[in-house]
N, CA, C and O atoms as a DFTB+ gen file, in Angstrom:
468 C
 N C O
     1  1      75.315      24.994      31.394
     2  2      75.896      24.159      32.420
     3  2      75.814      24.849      33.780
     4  3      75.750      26.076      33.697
     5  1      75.802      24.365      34.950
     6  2      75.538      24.773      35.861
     7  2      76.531      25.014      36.395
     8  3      77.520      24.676      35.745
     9  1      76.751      25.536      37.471
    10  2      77.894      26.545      38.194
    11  2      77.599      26.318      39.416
    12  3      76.664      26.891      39.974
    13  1      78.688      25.076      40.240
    14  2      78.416      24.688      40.805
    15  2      78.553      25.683      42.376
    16  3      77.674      26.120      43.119
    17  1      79.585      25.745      42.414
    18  2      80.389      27.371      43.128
    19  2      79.855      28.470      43.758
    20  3      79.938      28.935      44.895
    21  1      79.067      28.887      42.352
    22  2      78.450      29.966      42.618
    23  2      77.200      29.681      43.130
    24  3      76.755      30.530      43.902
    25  1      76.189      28.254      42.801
    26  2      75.251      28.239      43.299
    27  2      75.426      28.190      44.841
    28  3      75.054      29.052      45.638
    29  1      76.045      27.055      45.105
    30  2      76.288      26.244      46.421
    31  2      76.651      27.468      47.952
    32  3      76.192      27.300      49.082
    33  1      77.521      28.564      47.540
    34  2      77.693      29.713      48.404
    35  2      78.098      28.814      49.799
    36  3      77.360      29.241      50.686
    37  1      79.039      27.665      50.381
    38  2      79.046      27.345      51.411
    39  2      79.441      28.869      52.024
    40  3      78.666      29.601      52.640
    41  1      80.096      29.002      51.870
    42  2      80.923      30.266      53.093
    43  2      79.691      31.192      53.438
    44  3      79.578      31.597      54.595
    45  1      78.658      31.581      52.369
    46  2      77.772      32.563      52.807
    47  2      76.456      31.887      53.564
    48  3      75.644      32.496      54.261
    49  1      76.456      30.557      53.266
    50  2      75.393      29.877      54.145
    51  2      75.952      29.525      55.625
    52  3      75.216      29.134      56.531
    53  1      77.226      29.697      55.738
    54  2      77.591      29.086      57.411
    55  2      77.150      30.729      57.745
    56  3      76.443      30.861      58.745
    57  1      77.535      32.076      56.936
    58  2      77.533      33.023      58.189
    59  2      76.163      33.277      57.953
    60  3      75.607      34.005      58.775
    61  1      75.354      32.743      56.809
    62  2      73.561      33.095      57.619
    63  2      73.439      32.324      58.531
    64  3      72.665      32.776      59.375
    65  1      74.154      30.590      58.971
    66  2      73.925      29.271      59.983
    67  2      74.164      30.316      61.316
    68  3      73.480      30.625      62.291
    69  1      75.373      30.644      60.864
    70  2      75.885      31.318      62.351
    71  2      74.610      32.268      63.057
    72  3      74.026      32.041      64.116
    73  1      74.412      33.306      62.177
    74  2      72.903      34.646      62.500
    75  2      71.746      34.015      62.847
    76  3      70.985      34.689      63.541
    77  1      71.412      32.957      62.573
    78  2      70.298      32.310      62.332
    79  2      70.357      31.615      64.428
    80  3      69.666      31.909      65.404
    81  1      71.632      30.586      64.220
    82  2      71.527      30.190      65.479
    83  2      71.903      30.892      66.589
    84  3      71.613      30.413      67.685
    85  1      72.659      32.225      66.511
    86  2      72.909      33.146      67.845
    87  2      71.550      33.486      68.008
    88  3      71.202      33.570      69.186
    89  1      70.632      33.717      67.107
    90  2      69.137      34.461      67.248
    91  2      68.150      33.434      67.881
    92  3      67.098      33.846      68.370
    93  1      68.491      31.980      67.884
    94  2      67.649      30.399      67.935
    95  2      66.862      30.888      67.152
    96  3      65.724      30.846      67.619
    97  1      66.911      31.344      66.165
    98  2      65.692      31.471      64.738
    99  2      65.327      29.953      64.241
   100  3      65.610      29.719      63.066
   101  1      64.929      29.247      64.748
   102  2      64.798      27.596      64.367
   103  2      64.405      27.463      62.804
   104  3      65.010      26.730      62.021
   105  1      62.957      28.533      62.361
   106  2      62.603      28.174      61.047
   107  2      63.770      28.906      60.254
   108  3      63.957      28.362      59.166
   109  1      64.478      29.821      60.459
   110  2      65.639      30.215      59.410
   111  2      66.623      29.172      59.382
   112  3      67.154      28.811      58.332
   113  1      66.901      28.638      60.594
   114  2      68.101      27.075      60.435
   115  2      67.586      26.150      59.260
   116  3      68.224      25.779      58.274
   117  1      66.474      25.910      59.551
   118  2      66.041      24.551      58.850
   119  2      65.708      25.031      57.631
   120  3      65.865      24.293      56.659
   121  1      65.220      26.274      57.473
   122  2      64.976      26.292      55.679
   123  2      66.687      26.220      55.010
   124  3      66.849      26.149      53.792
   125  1      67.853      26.249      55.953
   126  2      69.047      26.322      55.345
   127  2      69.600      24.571      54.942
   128  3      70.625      24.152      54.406
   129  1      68.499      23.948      55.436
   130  2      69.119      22.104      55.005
   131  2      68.077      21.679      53.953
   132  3      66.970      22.104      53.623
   133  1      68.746      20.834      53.624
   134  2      68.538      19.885      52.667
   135  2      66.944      19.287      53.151
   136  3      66.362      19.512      54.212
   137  1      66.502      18.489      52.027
   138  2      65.256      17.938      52.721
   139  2      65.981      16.507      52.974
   140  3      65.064      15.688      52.917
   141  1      67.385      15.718      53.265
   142  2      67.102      14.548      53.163
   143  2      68.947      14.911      53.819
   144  3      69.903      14.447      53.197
   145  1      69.111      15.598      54.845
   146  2      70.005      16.174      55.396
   147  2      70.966      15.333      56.735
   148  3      70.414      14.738      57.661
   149  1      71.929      15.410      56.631
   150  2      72.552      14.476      57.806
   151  2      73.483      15.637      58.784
   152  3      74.332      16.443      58.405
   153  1      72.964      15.369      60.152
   154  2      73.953      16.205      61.089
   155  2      74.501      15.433      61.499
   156  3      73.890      14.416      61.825
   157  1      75.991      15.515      61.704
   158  2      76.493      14.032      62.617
   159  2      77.622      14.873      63.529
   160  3      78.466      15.543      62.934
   161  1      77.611      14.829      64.669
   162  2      77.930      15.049      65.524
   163  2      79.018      13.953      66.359
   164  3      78.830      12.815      66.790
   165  1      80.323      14.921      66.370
   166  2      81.893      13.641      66.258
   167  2      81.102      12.318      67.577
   168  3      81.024      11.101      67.405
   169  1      80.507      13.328      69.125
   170  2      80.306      12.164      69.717
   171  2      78.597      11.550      69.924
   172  3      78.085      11.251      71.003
   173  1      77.905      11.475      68.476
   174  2      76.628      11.169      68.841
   175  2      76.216      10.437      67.511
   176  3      76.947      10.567      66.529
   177  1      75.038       9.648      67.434
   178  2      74.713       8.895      66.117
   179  2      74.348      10.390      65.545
   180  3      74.165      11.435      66.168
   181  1      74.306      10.105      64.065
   182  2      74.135      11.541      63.074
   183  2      72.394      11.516      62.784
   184  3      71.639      10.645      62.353
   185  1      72.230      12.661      63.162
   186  2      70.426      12.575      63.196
   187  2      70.424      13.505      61.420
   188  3      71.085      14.360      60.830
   189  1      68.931      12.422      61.139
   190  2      68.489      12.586      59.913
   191  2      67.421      13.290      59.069
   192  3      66.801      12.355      58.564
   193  1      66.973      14.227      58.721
   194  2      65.962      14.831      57.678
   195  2      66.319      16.150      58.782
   196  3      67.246      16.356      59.567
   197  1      65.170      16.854      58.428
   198  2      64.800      18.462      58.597
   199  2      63.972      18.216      60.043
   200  3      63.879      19.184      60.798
   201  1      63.467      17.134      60.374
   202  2      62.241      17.212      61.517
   203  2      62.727      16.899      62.703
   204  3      62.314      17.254      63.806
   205  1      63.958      15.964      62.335
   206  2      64.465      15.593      64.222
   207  2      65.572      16.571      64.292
   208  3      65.825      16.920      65.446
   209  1      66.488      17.246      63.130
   210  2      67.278      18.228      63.201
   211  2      66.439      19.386      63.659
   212  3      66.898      20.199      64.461
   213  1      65.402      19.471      63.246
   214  2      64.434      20.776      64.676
   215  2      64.649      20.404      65.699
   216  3      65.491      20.886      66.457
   217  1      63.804      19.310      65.967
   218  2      63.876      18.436      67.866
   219  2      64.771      19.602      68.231
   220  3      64.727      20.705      68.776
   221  1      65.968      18.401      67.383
   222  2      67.587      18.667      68.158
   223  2      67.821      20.315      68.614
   224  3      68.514      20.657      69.573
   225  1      67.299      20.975      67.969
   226  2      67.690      22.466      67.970
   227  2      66.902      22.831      68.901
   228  3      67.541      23.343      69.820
   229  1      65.222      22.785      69.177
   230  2      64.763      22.829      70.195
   231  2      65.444      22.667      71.422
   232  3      65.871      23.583      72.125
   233  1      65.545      21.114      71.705
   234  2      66.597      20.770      72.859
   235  2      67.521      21.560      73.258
   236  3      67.685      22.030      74.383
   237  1      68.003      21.673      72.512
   238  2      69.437      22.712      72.709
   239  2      69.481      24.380      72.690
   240  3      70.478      25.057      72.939
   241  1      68.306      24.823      72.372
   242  2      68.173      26.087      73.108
   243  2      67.492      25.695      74.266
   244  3      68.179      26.019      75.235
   245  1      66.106      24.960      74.723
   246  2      65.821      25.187      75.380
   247  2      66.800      25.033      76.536
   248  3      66.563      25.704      77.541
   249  1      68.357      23.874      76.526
   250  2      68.631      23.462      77.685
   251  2      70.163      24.677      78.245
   252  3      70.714      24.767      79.342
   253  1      70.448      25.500      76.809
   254  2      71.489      26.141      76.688
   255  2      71.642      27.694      76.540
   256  3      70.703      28.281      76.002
   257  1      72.501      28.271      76.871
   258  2      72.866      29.519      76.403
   259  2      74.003      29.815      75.397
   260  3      74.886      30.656      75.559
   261  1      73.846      28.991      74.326
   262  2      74.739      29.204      73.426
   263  2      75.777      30.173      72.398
   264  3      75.434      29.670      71.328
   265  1      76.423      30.829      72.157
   266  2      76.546      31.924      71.440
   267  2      77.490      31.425      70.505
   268  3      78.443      31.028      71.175
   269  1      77.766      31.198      69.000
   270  2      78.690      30.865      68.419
   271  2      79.586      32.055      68.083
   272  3      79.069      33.066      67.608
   273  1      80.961      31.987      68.312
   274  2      81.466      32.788      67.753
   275  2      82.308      32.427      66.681
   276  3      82.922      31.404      66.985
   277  1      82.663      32.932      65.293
   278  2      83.587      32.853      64.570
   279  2      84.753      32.917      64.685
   280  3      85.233      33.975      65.091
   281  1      85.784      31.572      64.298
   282  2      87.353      31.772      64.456
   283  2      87.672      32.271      63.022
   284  3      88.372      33.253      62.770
   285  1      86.995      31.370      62.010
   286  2      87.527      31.210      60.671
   287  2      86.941      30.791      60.193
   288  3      86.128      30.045      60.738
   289  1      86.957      31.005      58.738
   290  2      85.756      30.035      57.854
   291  2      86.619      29.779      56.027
   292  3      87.251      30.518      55.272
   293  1      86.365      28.970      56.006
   294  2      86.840      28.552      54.578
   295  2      86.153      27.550      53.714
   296  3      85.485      26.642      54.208
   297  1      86.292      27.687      52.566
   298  2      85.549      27.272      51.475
   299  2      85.901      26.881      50.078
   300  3      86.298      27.676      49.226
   301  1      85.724      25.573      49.901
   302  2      85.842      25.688      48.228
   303  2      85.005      24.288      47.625
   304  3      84.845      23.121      47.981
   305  1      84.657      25.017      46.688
   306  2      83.585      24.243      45.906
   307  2      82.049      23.839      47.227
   308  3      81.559      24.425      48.192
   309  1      81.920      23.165      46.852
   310  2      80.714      22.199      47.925
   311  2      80.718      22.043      49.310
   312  3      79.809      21.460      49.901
   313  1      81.973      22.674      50.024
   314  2      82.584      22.323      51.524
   315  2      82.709      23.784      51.966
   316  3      82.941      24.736      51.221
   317  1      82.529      23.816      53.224
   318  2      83.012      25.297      54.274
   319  2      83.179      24.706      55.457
   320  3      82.315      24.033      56.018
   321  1      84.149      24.906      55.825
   322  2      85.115      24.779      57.245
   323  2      84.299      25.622      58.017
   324  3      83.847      26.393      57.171
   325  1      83.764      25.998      59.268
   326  2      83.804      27.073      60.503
   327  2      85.036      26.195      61.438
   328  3      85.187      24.975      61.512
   329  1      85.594      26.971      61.905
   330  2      85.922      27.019      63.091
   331  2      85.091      28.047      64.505
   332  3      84.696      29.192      64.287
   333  1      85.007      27.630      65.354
   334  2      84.042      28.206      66.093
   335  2      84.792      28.360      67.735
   336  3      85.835      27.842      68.133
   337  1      83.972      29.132      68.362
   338  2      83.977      28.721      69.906
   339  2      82.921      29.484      70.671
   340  3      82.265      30.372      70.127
   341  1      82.783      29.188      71.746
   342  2      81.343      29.619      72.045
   343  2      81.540      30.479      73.465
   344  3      82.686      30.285      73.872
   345  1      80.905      31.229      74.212
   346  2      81.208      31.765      75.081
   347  2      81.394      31.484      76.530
   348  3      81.668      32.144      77.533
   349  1      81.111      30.117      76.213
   350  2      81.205      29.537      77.887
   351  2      82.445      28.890      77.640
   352  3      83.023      28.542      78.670
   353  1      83.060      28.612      76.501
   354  2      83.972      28.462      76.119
   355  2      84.595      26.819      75.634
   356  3      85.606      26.161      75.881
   357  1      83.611      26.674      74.989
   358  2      83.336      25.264      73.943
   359  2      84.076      25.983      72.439
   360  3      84.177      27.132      72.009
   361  1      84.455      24.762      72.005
   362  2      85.013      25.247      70.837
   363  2      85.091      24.162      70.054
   364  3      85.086      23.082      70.644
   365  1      85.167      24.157      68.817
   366  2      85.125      23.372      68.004
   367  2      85.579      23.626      66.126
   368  3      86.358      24.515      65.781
   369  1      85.070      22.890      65.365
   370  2      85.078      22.880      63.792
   371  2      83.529      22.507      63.342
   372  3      82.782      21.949      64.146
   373  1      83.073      22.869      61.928
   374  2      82.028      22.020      61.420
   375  2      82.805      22.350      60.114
   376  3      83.478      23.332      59.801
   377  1      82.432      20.993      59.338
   378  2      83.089      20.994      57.969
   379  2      81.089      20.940      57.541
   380  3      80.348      20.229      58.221
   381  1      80.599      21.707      56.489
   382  2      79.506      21.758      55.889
   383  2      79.432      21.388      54.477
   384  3      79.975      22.010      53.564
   385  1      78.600      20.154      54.343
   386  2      78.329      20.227      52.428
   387  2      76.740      20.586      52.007
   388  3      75.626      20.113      52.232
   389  1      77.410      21.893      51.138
   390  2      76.090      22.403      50.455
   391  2      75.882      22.035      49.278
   392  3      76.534      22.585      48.390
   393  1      74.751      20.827      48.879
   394  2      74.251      20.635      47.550
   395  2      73.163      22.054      46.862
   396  3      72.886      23.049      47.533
   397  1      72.884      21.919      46.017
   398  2      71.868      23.213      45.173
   399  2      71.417      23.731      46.415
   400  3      70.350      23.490      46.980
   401  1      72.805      24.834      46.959
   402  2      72.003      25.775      47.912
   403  2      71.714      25.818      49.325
   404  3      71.478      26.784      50.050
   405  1      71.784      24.450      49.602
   406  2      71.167      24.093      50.609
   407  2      72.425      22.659      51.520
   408  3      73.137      21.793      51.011
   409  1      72.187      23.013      52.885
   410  2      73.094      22.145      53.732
   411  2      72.607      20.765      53.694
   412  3      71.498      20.374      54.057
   413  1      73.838      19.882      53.073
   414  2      73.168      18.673      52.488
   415  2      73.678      17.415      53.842
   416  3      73.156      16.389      54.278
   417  1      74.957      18.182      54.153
   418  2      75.401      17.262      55.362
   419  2      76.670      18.288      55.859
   420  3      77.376      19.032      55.179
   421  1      76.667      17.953      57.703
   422  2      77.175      18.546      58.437
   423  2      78.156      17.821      59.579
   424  3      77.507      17.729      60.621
   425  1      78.863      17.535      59.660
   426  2      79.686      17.140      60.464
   427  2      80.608      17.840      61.711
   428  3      81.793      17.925      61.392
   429  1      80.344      18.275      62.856
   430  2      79.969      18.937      63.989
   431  2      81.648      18.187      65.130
   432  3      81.680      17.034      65.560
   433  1      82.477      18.951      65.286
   434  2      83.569      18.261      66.145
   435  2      83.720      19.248      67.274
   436  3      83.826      20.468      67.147
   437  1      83.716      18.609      68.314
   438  2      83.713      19.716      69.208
   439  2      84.505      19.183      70.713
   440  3      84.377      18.039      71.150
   441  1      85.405      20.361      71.439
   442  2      86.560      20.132      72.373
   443  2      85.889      20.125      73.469
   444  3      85.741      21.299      73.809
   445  1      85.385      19.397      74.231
   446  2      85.018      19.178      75.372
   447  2      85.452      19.278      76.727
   448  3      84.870      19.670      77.738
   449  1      86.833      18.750      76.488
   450  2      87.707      19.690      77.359
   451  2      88.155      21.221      77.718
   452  3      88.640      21.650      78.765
   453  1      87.859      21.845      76.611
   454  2      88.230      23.204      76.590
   455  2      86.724      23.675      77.563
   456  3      86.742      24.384      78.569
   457  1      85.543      23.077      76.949
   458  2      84.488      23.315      77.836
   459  2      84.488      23.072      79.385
   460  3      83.812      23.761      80.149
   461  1      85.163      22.213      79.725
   462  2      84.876      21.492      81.149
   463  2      85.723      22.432      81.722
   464  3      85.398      22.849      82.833
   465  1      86.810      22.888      81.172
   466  2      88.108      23.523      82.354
   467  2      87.557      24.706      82.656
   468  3      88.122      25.469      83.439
């Protein structure tokens, strides 16, 4: 029987997500999703597969200086919480679901206000 837990590792796949995107390592992000993967983002339609979730990452280094930092992270079974904030001083949550291994869907909330002030 399979082991679901141990395969799935959310908590250890957000802190490779995290290494991966302080570095904009784009091909280490994307080998971390799913092939049939949903990012959804609290204020944007949720973009779909592995190929426009590049775009997106493109875009966003090229237009940003991003740095994620870790508040907290938690985990159980199939789900990992980050809490985050970033150095210009954006902050936010992502709740992550990892199917066999891999980020199957991502849901992205982020304080906009904390950014603007």
């Amino acid at each position: 029987m399979k082991q679901p837990h141990l395969q799935n590792r959310p908590k250890e796949i957000i802190s490779q997500f995290v290494e991966f995107f302080n570095n904009k390592d784009i091909a280490g992000l994307i080998g971390l999703y799913h092939e049939d993967v949903i990012n959804h983002r609290s204020a944007s339609v949720p973009v779909r597969g592995k190929e426009p979730i590049k775009a997106m990452f493109e875009r966003v280094f090229e237009k940003s200086e991003m740095i994620c930092r870790v508040e907290n992270t938690f985990g159980d079974g199939e789900c990992s919480i980050l809490e985050w904030w970033d150095t210009r001083g954006l902050q936010g949550g992502a709740f992550v679901y990892v199917i066999d291994g891999k980020i199957k869907h991502q849901c992205l909330y982020s304080d906009m206000r904390s950014f603007l002030r």
